[in-house]
C-alpha positions in Angstrom: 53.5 -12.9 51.5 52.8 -16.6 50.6 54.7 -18.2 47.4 57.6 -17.4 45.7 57.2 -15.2 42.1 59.7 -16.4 39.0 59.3 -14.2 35.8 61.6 -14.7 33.0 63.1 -11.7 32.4 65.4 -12.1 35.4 67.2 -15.1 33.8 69.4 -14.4 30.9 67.5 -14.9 27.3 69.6 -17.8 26.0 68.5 -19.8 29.3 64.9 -18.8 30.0 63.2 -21.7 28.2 65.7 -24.8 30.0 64.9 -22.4 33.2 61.3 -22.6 32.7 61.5 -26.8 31.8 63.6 -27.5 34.8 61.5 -25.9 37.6 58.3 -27.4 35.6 60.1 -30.1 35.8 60.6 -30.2 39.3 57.0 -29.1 40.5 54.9 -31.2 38.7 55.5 -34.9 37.0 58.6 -34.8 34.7 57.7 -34.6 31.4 58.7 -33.4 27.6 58.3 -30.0 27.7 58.1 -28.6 24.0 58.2 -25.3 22.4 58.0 -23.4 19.2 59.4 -19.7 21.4 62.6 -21.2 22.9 64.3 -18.4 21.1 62.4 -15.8 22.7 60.3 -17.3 25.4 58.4 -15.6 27.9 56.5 -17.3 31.4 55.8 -16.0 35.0 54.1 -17.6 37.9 54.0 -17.7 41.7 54.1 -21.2 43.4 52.2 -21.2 46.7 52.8 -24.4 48.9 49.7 -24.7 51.2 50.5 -27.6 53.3 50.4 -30.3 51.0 49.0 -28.4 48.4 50.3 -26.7 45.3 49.1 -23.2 43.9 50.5 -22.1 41.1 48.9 -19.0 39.0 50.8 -19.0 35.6 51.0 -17.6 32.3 53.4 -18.9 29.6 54.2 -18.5 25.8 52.5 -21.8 23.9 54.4 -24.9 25.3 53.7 -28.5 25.4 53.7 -31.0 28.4 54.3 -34.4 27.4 54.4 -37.4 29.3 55.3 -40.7 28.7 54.7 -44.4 29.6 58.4 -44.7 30.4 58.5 -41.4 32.3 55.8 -42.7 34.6 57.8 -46.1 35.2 60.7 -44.0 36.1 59.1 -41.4 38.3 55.2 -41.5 39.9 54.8 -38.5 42.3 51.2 -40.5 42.6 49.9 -36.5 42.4 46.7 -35.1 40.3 46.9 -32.5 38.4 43.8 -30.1 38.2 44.2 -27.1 35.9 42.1 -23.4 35.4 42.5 -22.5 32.2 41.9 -18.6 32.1 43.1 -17.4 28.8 44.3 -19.7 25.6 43.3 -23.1 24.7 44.6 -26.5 25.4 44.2 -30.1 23.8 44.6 -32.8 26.0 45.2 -36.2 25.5 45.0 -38.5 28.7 43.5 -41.9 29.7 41.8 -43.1 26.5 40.4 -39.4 26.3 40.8 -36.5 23.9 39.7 -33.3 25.3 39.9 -29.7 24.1 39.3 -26.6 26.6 39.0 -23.2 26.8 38.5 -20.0 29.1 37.7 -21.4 32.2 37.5 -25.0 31.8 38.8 -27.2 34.7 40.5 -30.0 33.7 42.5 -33.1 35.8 45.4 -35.4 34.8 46.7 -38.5 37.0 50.8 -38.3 37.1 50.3 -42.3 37.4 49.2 -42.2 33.6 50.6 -41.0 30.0 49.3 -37.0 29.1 49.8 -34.9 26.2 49.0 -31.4 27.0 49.6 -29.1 24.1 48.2 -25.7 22.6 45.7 -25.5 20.1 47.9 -22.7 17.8 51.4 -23.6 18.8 53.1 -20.8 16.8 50.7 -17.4 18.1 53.0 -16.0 20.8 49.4 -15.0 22.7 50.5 -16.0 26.7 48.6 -19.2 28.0 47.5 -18.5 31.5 46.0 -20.5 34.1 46.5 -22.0 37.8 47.5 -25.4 38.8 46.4 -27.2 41.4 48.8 -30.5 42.3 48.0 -32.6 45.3 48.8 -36.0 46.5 46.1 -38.5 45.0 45.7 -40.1 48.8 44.4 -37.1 49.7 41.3 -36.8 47.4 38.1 -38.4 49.5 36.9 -40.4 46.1 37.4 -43.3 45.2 39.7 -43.8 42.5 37.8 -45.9 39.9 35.6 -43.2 40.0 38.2 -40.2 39.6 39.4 -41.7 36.2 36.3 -40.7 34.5 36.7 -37.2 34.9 40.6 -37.8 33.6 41.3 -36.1 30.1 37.5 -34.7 30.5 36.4 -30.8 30.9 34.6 -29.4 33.7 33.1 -25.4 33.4 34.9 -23.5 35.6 32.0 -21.0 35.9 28.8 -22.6 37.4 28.4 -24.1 40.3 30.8 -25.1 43.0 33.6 -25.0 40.5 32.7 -21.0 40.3 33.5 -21.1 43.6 36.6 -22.8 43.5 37.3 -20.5 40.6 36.5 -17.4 42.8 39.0 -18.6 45.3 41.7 -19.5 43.2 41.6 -16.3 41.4 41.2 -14.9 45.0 44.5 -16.3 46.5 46.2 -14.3 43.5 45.0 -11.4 44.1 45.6 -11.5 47.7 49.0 -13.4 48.3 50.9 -10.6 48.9 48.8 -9.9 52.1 48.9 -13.3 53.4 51.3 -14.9 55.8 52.9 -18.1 55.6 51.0 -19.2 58.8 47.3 -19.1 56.7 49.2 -21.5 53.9 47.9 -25.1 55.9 44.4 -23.9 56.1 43.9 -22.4 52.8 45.7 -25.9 51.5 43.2 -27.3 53.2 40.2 -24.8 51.6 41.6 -25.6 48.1 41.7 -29.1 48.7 37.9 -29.7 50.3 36.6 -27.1 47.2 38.2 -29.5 44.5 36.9 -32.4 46.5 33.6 -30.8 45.8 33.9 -30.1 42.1 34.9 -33.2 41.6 32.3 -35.3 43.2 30.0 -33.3 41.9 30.9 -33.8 38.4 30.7 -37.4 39.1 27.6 -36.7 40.8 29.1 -38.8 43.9 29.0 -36.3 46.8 27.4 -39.1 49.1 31.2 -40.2 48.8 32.7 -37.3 50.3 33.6 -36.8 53.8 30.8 -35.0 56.1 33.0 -32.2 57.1 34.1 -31.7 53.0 30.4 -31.6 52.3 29.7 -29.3 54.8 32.5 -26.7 54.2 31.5 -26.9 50.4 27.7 -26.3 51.5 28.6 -23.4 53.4 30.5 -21.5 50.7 27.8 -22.0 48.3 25.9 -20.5 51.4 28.3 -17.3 51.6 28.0 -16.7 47.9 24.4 -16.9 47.8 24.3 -14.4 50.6 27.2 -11.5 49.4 25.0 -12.1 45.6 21.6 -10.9 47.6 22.9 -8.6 50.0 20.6 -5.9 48.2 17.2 -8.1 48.9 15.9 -7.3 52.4 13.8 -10.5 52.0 17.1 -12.2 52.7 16.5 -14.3 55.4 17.1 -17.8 57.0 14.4 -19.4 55.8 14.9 -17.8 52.0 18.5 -19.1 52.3 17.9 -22.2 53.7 14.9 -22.9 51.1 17.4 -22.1 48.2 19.8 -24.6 49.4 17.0 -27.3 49.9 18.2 -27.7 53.3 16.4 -27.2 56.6 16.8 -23.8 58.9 18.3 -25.3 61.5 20.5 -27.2 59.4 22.0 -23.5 57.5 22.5 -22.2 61.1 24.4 -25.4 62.6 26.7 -25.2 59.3 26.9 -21.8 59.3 27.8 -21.0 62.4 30.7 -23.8 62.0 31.8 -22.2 58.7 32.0 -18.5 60.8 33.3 -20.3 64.5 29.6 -19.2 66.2 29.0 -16.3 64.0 25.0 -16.2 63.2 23.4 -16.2 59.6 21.7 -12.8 60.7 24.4 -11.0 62.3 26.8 -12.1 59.1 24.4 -10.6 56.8 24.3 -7.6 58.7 27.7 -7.1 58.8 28.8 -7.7 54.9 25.5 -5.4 54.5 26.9 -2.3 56.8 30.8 -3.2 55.6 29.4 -2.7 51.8 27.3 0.9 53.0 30.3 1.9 54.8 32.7 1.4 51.9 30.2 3.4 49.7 29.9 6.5 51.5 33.8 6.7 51.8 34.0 6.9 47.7 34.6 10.1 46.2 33.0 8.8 43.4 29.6 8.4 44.7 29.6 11.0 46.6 26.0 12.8 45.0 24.2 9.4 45.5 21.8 10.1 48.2 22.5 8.2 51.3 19.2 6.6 51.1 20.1 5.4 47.9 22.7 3.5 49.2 21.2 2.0 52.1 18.6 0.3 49.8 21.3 -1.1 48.0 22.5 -2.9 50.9 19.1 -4.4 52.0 17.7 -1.3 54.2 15.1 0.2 52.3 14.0 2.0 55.9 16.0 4.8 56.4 15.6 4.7 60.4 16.8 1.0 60.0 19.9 1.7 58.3 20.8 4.8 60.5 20.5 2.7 64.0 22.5 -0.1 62.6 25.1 2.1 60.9 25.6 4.2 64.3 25.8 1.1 66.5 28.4 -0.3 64.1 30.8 2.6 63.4 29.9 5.0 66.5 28.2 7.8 63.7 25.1 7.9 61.6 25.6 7.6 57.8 25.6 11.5 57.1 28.0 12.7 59.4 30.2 9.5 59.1 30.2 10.2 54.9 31.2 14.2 55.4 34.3 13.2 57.5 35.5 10.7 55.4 35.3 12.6 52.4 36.9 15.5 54.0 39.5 13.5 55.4 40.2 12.2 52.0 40.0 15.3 50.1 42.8 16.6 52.5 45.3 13.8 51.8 44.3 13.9 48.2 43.2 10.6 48.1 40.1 11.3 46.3 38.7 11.1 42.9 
């Protein structure tokens, strides 16, 4: 397990809400933290250090962030601040700029300047939740003159690179109870050339990003594309490579650096037969003709699909799909 999970209800109800300011407090810029459920308030979230990266998926009762001039003179972390929104809505008020922002909107604040992050209903005890994403400004590859026009503004969370970034945010959630502390430096670093992207993209300034930034960015566009058209058996190099206005030998010299040698071919194949074999394991779609499912996964030949399935998992389709769904009937894991 990565991160370290704080919920409310373990700390006595008169102290939950100077709880929640102080470790706020201590993870991101200090600031006034305000709230109109100090009597009763309610927050949980996991904070996942990735190298010198922050995660941290929240949710919260209505509560505002406020800092000051003076705060920054007293304490600069020099750290940005990028923030998912996922339920609620926000106002900001940050470098000249006054923003409002919704389900998934991205926004990003500078701890060198003044904020005033506040909800838009401060009295509906409906949760806030969102992620945070805090790094050290030194380690964005933009120029800074440039970053302070995206300060205070929105950027969709749901198109686009950011969908991605989105996607893995989300993802890292979901899935932090399987990871190790050992993975935490290279998803930092993940998060950190994702946000890179967004970012220069919004400022239209990727030219300014590092190769390697570009490339990784390029490559999980790539991925999606690919796991998005698994079903197409028209899904080839050239299609993939003409989508992303990039030569063919250009997808496989990024690819195969995105998957350590991997091919764009044998990748496909494999999410294709991983997605078949998943399907014929479910209970629940256990009348859908095994043909059925093979077109879904990009093998509308039937002899196509057995050969590949066989030379993967050691069985063809039909007799791999009765054992497993005996198997699981026996140990009642079924539907």
């Amino acid at each position: 397990m990565i991160g370290t999970v704080f919920r409310s209800e373990d700390v006595p109800a008169d102290d939950r809400f100077d709880h929640w300011r102080e470790m706020v407090g201590r993870m991101r810029s200090p600031s006034d933290i305000i709230s109109a459920h100090t009597t009763d308030f309610w927050a949980e979230f996991r904070l996942m250090e990735l190298g010198p990266v922050t995660v941290w998926p929240t949710s919260f009762l209505p509560t505002r962030y406020r800092r000051s001039q003076r705060m920054v003179r007293q304490s600069d972390p020099e750290l940005y601040h990028l923030s998912l929104l996922l339920d609620g809505e926000l106002t900001l008020d940050h470098a000249g700029r006054n923003g409002a922002f919704g389900a998934f909107d991205l926004h990003l604040a500078d701890s060198s300047q003044p904020y005033d992050l506040r909800p838009a209903d401060d009295l509906r005890p409906a949760p806030v939740r969102g992620v945070g994403v805090d790094f050290p400004k030194s380690l964005l590859p933009l120029p800074p003159h440039r970053v302070r026009e995206l300060l205070g503004r929105g950027i969709p969370g749901r198109e686009g690179i950011a969908a991605l970034l989105t996607d893995f945010l989300l993802g890292l959630e979901r899935q932090a109870d399987t990871l190790g502390p050992a993975d935490a430096p290279r998803l930092g670093t993940v998060v950190l050339d994702l946000v890179s992207a967004v970012l220069g993209q919004a400022l239209d300034a990727e030219a300014a990003l590092p190769p390697e930034t570009r490339q990784e960015a390029l490559a999980r566009r790539i991925t999606a594309f690919i796991r998005q058209n698994l079903h197409d058996p028209e899904l080839t190099p050239p299609v993939i490579a003409a989508a992303h206005h990039i030569s063919v030998s250009y997808l496989h010299r990024v690819f195969q650096q995105h998957t350590r040698g991997e091919t764009v071919a044998a990748w496909i194949r494999a999410r294709r037969l991983e997605g078949a074999h998943r399907d014929l394991a479910d209970r629940s779609l256990r009348t859908t003709p095994v043909h059925v499912i093979a077109t879904r996964w990009g093998y509308p030949r039937a002899s196509d699909f057995t050969r590949a399935f066989r030379t993967a998992y050691g069985a063809p389709p039909t007799e791999y799909r009765q054992d497993a769904l005996a198997d699981r009937g026996r140990h009642g894991n079924g539907a």
